[in-house]
mmCIF file of the N, C-alpha and C atoms, coordinates in Angstrom:
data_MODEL
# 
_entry.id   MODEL 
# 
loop_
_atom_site.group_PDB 
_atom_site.id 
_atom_site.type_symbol 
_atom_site.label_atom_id 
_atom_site.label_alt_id 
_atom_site.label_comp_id 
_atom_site.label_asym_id 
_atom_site.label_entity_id 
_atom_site.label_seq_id 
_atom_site.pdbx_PDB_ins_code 
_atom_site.Cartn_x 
_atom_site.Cartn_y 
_atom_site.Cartn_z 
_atom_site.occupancy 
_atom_site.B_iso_or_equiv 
_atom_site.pdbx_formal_charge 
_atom_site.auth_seq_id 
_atom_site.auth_comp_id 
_atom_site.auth_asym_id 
_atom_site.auth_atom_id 
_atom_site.pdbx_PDB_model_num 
ATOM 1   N N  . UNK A 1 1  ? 163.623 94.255  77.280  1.00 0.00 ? 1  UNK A N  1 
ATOM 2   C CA . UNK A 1 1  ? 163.100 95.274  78.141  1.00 0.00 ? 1  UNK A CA 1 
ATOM 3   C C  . UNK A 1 1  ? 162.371 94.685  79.337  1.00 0.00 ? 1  UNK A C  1 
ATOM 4   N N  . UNK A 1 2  ? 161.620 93.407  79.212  1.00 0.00 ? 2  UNK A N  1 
ATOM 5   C CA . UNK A 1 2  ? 160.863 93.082  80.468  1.00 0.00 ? 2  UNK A CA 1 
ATOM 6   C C  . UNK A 1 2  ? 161.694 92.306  81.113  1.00 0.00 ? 2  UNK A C  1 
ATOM 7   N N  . UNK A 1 3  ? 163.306 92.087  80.760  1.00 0.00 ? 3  UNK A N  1 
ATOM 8   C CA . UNK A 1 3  ? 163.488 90.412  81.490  1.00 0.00 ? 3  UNK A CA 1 
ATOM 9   C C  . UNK A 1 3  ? 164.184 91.360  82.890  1.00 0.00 ? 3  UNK A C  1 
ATOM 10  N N  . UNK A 1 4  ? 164.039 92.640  83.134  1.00 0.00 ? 4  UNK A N  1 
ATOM 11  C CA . UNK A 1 4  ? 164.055 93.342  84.196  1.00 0.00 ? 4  UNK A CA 1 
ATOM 12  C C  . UNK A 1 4  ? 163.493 93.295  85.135  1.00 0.00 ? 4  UNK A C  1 
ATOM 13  N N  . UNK A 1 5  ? 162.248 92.785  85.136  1.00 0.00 ? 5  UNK A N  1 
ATOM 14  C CA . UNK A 1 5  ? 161.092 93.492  85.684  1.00 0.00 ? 5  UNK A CA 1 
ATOM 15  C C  . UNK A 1 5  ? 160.640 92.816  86.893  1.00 0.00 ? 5  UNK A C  1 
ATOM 16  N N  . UNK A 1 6  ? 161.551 91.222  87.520  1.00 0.00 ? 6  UNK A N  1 
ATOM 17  C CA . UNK A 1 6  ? 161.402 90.762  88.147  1.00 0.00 ? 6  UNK A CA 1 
ATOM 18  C C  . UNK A 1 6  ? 162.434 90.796  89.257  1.00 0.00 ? 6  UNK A C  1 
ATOM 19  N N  . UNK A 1 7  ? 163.751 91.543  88.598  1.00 0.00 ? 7  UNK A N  1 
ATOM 20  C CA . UNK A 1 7  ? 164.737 92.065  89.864  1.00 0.00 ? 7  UNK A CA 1 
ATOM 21  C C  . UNK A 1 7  ? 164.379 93.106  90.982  1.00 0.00 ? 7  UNK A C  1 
ATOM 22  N N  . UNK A 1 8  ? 164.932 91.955  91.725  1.00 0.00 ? 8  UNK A N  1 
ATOM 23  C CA . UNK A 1 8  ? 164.629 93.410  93.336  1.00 0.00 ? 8  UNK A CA 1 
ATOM 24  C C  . UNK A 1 8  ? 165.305 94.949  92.934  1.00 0.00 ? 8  UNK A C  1 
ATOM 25  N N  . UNK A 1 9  ? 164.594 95.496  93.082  1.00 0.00 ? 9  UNK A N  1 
ATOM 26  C CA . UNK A 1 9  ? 165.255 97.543  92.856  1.00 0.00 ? 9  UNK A CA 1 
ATOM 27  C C  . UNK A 1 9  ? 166.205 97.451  94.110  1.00 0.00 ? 9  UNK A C  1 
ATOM 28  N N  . UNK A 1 10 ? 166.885 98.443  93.591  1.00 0.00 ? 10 UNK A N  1 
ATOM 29  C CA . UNK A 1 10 ? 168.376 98.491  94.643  1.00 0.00 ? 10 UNK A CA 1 
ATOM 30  C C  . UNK A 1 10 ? 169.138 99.515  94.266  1.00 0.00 ? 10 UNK A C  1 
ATOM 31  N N  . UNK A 1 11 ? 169.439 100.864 95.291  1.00 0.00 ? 11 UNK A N  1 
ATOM 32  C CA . UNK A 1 11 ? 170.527 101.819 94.933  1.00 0.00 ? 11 UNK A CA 1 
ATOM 33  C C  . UNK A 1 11 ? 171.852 101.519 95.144  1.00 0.00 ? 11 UNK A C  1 
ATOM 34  N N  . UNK A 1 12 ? 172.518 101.035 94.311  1.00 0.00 ? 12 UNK A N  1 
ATOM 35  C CA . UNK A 1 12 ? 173.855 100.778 94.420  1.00 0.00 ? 12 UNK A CA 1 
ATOM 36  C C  . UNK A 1 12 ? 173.575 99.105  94.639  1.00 0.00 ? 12 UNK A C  1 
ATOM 37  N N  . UNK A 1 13 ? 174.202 98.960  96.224  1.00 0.00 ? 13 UNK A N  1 
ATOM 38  C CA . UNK A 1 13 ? 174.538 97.267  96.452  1.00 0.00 ? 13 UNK A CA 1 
ATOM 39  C C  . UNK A 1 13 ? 172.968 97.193  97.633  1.00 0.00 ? 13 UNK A C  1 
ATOM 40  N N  . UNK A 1 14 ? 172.443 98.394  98.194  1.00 0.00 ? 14 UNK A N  1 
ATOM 41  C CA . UNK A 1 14 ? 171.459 98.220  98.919  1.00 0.00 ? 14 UNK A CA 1 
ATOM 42  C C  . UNK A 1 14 ? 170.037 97.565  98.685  1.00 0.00 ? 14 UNK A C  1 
ATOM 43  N N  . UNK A 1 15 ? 169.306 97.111  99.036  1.00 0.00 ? 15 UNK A N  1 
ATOM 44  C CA . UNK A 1 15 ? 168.181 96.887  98.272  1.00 0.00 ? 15 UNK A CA 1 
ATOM 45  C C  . UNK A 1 15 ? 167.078 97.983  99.080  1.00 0.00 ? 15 UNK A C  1 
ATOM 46  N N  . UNK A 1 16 ? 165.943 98.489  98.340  1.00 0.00 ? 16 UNK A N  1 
ATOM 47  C CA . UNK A 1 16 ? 165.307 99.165  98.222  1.00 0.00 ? 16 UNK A CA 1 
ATOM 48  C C  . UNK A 1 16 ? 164.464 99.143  99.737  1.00 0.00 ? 16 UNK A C  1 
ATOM 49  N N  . UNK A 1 17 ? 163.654 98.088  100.323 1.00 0.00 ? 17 UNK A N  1 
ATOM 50  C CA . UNK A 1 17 ? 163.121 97.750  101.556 1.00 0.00 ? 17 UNK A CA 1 
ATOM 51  C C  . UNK A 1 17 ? 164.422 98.277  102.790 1.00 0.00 ? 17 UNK A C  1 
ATOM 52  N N  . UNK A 1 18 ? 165.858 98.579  102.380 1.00 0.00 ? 18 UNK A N  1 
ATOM 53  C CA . UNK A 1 18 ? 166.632 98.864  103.167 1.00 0.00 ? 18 UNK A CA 1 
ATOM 54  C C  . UNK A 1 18 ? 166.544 100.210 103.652 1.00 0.00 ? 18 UNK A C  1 
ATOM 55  N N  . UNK A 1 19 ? 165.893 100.833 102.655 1.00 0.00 ? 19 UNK A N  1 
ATOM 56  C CA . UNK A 1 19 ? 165.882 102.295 102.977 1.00 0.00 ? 19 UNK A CA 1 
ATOM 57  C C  . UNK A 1 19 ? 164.578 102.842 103.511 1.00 0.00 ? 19 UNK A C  1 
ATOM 58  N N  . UNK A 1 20 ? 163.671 102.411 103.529 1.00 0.00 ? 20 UNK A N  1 
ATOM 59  C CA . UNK A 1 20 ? 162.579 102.573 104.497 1.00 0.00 ? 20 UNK A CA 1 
ATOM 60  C C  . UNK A 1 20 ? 162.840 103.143 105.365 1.00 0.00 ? 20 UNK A C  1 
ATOM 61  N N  . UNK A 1 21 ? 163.701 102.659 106.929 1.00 0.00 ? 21 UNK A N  1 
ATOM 62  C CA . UNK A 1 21 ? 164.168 102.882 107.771 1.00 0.00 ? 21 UNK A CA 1 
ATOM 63  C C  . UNK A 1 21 ? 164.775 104.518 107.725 1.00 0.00 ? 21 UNK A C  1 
ATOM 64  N N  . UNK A 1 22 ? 165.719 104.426 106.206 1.00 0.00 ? 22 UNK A N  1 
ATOM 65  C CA . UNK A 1 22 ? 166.457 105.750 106.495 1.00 0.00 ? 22 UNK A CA 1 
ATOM 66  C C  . UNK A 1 22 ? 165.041 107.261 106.115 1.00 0.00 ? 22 UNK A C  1 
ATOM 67  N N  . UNK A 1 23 ? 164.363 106.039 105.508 1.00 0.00 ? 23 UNK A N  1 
ATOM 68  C CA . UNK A 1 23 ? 162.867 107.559 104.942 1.00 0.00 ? 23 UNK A CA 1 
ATOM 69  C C  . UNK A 1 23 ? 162.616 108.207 106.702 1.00 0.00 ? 23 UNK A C  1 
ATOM 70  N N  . UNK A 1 24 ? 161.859 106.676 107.060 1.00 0.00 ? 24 UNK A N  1 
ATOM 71  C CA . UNK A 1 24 ? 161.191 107.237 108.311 1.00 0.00 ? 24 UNK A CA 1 
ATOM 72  C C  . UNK A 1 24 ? 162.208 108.477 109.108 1.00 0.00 ? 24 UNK A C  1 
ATOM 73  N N  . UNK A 1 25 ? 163.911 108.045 109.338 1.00 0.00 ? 25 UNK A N  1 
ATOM 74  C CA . UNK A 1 25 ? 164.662 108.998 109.965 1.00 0.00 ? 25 UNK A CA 1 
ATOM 75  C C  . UNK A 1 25 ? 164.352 110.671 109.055 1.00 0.00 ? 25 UNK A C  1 
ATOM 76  N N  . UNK A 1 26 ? 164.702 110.586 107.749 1.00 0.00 ? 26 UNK A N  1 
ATOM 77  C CA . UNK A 1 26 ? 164.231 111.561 106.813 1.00 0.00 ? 26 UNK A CA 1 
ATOM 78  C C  . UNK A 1 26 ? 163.452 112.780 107.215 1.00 0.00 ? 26 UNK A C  1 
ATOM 79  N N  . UNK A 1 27 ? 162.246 112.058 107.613 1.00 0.00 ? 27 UNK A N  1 
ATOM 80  C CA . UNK A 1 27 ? 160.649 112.935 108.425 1.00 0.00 ? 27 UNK A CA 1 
ATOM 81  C C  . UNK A 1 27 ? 161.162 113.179 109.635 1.00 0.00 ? 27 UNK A C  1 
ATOM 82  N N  . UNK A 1 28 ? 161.770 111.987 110.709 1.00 0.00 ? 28 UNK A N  1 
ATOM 83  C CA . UNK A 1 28 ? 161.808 112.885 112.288 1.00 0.00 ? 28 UNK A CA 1 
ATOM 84  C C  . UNK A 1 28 ? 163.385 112.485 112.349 1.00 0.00 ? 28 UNK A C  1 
ATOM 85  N N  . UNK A 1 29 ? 163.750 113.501 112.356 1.00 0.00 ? 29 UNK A N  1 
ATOM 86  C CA . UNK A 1 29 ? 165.037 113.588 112.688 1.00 0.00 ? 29 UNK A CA 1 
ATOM 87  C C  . UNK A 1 29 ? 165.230 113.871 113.875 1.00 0.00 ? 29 UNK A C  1 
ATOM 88  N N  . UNK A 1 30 ? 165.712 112.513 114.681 1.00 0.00 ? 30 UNK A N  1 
ATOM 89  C CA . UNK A 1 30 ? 166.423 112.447 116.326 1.00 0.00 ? 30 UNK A CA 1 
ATOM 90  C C  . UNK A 1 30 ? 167.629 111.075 116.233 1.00 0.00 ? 30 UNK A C  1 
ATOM 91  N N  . UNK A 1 31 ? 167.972 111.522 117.027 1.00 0.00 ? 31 UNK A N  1 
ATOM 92  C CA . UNK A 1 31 ? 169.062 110.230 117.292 1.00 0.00 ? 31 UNK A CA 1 
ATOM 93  C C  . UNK A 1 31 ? 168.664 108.961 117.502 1.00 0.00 ? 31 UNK A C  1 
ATOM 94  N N  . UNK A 1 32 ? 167.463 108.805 118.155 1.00 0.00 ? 32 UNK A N  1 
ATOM 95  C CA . UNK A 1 32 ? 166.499 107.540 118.536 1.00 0.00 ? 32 UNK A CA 1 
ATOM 96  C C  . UNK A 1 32 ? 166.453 106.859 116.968 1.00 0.00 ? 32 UNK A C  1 
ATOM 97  N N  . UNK A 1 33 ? 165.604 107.497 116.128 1.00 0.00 ? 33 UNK A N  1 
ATOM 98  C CA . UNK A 1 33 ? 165.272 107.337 114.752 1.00 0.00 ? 33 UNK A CA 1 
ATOM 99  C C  . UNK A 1 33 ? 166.730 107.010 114.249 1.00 0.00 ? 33 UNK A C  1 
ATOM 100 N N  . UNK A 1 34 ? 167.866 107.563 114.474 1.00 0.00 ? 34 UNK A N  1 
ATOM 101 C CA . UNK A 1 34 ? 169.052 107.460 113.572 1.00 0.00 ? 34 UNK A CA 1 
ATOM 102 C C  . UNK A 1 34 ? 169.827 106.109 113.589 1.00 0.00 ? 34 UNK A C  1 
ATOM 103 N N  . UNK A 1 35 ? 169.423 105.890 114.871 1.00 0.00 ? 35 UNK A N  1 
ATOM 104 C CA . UNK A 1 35 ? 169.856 103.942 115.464 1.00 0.00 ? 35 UNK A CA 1 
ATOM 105 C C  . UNK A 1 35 ? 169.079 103.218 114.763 1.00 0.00 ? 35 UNK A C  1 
ATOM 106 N N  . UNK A 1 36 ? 167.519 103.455 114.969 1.00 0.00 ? 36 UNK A N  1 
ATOM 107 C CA . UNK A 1 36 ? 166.574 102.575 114.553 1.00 0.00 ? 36 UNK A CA 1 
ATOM 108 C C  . UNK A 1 36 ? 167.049 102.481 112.778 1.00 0.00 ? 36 UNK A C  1 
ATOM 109 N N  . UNK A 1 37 ? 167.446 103.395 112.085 1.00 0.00 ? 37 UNK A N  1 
ATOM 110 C CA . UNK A 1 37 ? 167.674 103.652 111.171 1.00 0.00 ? 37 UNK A CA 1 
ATOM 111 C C  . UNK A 1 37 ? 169.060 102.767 110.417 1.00 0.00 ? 37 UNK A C  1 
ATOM 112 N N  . UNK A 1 38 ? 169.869 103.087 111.116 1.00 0.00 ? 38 UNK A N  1 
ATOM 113 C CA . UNK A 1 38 ? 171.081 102.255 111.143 1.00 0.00 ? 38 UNK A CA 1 
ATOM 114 C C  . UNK A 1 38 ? 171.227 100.709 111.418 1.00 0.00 ? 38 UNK A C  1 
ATOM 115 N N  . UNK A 1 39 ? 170.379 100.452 112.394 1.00 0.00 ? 39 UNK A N  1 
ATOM 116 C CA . UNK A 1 39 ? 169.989 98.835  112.970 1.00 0.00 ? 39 UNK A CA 1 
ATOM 117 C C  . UNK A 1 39 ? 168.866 98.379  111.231 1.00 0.00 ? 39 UNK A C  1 
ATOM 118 N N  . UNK A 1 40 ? 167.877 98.767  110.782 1.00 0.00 ? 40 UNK A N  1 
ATOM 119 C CA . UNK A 1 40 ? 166.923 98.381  110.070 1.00 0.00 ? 40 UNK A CA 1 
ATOM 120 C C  . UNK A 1 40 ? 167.883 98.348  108.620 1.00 0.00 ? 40 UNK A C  1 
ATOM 121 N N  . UNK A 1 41 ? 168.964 98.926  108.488 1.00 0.00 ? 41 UNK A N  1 
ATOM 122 C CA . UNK A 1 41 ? 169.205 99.000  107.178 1.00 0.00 ? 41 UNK A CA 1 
ATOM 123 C C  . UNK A 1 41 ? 170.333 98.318  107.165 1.00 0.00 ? 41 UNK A C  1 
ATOM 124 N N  . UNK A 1 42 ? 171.143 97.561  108.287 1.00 0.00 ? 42 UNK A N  1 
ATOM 125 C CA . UNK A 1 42 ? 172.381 96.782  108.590 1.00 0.00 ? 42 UNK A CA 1 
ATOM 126 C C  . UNK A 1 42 ? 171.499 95.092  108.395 1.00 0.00 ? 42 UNK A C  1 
ATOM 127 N N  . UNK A 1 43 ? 170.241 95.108  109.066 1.00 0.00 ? 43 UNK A N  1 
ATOM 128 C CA . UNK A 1 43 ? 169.461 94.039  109.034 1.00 0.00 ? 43 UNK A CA 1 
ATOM 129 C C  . UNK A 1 43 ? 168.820 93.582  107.842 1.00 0.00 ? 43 UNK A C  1 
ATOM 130 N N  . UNK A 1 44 ? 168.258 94.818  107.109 1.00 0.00 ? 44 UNK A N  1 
ATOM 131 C CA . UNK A 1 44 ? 168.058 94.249  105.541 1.00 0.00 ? 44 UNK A CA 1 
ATOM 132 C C  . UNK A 1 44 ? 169.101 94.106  104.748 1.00 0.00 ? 44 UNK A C  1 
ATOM 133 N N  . UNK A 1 45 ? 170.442 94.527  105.270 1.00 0.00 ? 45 UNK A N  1 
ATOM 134 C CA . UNK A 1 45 ? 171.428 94.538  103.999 1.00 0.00 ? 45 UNK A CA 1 
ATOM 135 C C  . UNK A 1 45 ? 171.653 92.754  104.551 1.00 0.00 ? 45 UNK A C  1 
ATOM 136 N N  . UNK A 1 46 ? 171.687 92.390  105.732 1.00 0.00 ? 46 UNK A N  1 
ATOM 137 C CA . UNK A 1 46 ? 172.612 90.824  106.075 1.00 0.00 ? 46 UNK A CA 1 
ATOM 138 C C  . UNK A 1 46 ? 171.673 90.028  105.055 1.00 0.00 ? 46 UNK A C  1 
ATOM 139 N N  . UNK A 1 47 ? 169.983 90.332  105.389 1.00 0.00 ? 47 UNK A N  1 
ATOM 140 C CA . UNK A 1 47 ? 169.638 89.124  104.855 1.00 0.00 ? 47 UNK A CA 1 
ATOM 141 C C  . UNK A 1 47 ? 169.386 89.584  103.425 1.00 0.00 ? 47 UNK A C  1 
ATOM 142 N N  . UNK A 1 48 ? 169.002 90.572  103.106 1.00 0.00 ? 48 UNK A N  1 
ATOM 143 C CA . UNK A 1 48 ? 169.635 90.256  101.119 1.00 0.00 ? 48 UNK A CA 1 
ATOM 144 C C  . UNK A 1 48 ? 171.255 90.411  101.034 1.00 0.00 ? 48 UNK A C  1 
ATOM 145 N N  . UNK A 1 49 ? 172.358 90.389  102.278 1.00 0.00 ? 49 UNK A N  1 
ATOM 146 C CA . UNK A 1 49 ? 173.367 89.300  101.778 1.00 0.00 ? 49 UNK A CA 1 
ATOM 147 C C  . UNK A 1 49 ? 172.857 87.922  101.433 1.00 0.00 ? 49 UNK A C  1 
ATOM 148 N N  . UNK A 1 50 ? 172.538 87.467  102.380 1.00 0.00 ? 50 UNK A N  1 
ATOM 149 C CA . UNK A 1 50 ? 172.139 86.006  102.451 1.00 0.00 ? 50 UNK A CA 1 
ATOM 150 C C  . UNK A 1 50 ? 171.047 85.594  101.398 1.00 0.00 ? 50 UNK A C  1 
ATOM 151 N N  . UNK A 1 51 ? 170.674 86.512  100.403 1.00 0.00 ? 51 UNK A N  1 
ATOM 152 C CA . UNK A 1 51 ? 169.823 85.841  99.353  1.00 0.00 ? 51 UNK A CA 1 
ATOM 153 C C  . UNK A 1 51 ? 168.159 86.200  99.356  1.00 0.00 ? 51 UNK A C  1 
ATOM 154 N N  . UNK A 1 52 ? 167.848 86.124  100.785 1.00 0.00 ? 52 UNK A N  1 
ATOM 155 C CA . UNK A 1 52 ? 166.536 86.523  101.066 1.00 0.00 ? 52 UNK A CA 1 
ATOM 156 C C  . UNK A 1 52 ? 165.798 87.861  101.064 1.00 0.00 ? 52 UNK A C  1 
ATOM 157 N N  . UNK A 1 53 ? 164.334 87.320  100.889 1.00 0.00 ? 53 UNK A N  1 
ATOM 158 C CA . UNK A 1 53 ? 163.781 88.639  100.367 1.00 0.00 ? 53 UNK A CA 1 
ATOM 159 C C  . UNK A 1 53 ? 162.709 89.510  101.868 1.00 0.00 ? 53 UNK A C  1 
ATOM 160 N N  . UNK A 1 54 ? 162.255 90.107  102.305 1.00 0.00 ? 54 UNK A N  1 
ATOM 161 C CA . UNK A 1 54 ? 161.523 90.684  102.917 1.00 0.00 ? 54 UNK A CA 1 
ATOM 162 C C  . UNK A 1 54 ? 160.611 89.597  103.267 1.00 0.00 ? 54 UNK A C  1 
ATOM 163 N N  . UNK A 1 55 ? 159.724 89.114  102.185 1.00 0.00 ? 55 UNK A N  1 
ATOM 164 C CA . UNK A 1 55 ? 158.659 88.459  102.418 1.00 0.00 ? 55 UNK A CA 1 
ATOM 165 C C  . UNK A 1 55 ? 159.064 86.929  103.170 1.00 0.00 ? 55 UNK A C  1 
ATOM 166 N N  . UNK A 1 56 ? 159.833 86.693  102.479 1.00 0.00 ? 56 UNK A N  1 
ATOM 167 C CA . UNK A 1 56 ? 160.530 84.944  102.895 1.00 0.00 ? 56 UNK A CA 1 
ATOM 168 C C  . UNK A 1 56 ? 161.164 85.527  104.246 1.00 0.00 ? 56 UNK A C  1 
ATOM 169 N N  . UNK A 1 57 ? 161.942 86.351  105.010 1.00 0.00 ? 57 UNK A N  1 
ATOM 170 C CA . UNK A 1 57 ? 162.184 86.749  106.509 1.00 0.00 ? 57 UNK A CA 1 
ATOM 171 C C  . UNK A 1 57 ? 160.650 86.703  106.723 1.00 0.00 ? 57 UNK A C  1 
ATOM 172 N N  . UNK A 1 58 ? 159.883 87.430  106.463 1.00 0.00 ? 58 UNK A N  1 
ATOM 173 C CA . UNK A 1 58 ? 158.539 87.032  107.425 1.00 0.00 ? 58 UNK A CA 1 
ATOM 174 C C  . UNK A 1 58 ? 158.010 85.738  107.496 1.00 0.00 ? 58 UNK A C  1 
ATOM 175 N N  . UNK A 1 59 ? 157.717 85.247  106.640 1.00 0.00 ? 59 UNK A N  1 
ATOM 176 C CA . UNK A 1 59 ? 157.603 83.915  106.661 1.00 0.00 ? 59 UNK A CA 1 
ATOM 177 C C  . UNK A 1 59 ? 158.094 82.665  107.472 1.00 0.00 ? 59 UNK A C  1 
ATOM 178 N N  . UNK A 1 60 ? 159.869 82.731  107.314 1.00 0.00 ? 60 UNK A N  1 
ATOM 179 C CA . UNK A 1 60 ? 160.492 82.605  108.521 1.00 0.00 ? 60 UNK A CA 1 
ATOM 180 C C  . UNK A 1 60 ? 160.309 82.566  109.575 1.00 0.00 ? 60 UNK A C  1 
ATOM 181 N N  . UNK A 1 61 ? 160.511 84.229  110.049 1.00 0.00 ? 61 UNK A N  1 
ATOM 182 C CA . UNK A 1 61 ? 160.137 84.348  111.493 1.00 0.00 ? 61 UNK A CA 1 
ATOM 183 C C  . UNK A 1 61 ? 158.612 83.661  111.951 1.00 0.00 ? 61 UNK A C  1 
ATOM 184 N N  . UNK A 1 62 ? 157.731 83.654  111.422 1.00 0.00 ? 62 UNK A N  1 
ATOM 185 C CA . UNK A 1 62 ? 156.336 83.548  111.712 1.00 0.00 ? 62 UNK A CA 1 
ATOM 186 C C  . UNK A 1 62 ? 156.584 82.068  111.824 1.00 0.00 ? 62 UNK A C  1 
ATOM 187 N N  . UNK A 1 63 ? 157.005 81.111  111.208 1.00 0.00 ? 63 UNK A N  1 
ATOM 188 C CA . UNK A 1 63 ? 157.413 79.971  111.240 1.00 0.00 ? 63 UNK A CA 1 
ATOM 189 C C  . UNK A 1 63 ? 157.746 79.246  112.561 1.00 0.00 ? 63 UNK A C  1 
ATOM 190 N N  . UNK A 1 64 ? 158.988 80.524  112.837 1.00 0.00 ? 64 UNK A N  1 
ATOM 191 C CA . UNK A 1 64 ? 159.595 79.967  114.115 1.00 0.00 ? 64 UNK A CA 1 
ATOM 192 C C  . UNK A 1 64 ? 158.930 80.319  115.087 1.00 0.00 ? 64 UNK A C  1 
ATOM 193 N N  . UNK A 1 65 ? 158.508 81.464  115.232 1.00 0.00 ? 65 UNK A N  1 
ATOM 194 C CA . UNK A 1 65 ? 157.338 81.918  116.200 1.00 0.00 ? 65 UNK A CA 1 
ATOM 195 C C  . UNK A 1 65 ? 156.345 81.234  116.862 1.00 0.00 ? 65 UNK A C  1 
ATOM 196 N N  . UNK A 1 66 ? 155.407 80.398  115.578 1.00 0.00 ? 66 UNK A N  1 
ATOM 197 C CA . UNK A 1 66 ? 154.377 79.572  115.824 1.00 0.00 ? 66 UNK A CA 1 
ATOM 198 C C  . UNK A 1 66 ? 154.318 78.375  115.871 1.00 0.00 ? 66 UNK A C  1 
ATOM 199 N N  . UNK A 1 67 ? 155.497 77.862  115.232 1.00 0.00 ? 67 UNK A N  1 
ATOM 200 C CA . UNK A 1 67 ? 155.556 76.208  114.915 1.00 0.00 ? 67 UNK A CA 1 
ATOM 201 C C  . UNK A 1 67 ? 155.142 75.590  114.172 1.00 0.00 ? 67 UNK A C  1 
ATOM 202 N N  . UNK A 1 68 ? 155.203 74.264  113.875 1.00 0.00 ? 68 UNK A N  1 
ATOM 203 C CA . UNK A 1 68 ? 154.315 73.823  112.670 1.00 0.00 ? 68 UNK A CA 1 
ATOM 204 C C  . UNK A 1 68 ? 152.652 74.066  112.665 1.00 0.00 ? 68 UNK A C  1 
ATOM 205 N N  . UNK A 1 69 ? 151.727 73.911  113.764 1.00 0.00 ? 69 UNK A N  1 
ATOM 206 C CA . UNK A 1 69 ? 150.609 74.042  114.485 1.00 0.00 ? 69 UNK A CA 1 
ATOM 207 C C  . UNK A 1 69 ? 149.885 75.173  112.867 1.00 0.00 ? 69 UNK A C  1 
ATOM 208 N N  . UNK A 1 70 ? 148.814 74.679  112.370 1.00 0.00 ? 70 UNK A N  1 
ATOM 209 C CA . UNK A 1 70 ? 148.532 75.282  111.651 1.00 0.00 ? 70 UNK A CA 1 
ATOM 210 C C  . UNK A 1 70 ? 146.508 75.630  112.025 1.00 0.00 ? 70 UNK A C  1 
ATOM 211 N N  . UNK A 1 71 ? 146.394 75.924  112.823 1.00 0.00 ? 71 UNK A N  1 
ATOM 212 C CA . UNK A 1 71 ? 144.785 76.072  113.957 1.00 0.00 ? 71 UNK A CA 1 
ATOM 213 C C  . UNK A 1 71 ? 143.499 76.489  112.859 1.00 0.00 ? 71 UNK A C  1 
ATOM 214 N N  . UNK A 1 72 ? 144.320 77.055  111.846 1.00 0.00 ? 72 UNK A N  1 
ATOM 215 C CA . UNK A 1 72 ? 142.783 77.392  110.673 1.00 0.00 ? 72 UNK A CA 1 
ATOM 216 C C  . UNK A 1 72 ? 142.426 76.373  109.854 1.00 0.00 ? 72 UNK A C  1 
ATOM 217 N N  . UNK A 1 73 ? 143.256 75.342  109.438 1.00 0.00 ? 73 UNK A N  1 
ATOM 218 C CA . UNK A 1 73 ? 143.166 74.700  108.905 1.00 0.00 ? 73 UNK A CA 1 
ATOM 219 C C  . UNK A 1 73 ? 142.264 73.034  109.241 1.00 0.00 ? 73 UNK A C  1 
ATOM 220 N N  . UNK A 1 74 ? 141.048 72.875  109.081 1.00 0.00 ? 74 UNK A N  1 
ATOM 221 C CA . UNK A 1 74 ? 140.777 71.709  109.816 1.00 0.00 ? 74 UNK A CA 1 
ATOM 222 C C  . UNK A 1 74 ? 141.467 70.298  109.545 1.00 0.00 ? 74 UNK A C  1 
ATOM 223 N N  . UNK A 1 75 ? 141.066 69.947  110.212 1.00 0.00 ? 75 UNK A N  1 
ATOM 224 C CA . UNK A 1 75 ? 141.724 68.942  110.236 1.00 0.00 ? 75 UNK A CA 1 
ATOM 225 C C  . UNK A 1 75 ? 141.764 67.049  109.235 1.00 0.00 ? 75 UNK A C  1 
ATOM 226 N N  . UNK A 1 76 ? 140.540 67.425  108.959 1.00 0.00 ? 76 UNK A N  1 
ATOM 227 C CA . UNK A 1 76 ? 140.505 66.620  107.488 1.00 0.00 ? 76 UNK A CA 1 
ATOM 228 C C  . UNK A 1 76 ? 140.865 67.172  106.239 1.00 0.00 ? 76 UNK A C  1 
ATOM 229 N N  . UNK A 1 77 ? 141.287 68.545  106.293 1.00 0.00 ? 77 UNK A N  1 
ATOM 230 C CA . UNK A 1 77 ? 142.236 69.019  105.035 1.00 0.00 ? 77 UNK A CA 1 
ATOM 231 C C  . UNK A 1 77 ? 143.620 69.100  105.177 1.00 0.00 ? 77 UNK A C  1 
ATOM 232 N N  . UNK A 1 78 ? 144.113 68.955  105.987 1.00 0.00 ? 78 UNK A N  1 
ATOM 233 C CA . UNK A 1 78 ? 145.802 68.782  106.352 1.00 0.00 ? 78 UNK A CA 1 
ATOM 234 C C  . UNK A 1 78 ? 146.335 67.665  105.595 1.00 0.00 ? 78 UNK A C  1 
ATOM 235 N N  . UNK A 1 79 ? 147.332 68.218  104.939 1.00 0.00 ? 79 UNK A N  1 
ATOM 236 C CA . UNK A 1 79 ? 148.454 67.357  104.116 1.00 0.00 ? 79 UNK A CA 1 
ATOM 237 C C  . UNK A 1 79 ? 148.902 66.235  105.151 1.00 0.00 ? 79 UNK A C  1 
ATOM 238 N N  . UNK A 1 80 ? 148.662 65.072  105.029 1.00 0.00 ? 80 UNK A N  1 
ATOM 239 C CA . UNK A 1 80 ? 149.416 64.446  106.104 1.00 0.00 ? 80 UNK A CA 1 
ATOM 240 C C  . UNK A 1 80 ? 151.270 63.975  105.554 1.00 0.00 ? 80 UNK A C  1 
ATOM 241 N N  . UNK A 1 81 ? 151.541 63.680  104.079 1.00 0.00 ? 81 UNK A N  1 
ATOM 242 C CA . UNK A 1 81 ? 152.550 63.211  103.919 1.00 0.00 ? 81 UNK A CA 1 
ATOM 243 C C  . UNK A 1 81 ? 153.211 63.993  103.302 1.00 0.00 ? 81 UNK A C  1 
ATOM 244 N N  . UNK A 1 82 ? 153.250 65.383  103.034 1.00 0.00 ? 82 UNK A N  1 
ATOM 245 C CA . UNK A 1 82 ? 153.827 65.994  102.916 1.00 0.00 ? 82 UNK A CA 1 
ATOM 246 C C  . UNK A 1 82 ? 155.054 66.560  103.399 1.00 0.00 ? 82 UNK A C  1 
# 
């Protein structure tokens, strides 16, 4: 019964964070919303093709965004050989 409990939820082949997008259209229904809707749920389906989860895309992006540059961290606690 628990060895469930760590799979991503998913209707059908979609995963669950995919449908967000279609909620928000849900509440305001316009065509604007229906793209945004269509674009957000084509974009979560590629990357849980590709394996990845919501959190690891943010991570990612924030990655590439900022660079290695880690500014909170001082500088006698930085991993150097890592």
């Amino acid at each position: 019964m628990w060895r469930d409990t760590m799979k991503p939820l998913r209707l059908f082949i979609i995963d669950a964070w995919a449908l967000v997008p279609a909620l928000i259209f849900l509440l305001y229904w316009s065509f604007t919303t229906l793209i945004i809707a269509v674009i957000g749920i084509v974009f979560f389906g590629v990357i849980g093709w590709f394996g990845v989860n919501i959190v690891a895309t943010m991570r990612i992006l924030r990655r590439w965004f900022v660079g290695p540059l880690r500014p909170a961290v001082p500088r006698d606690r930085k991993r150097r050989f890592v």
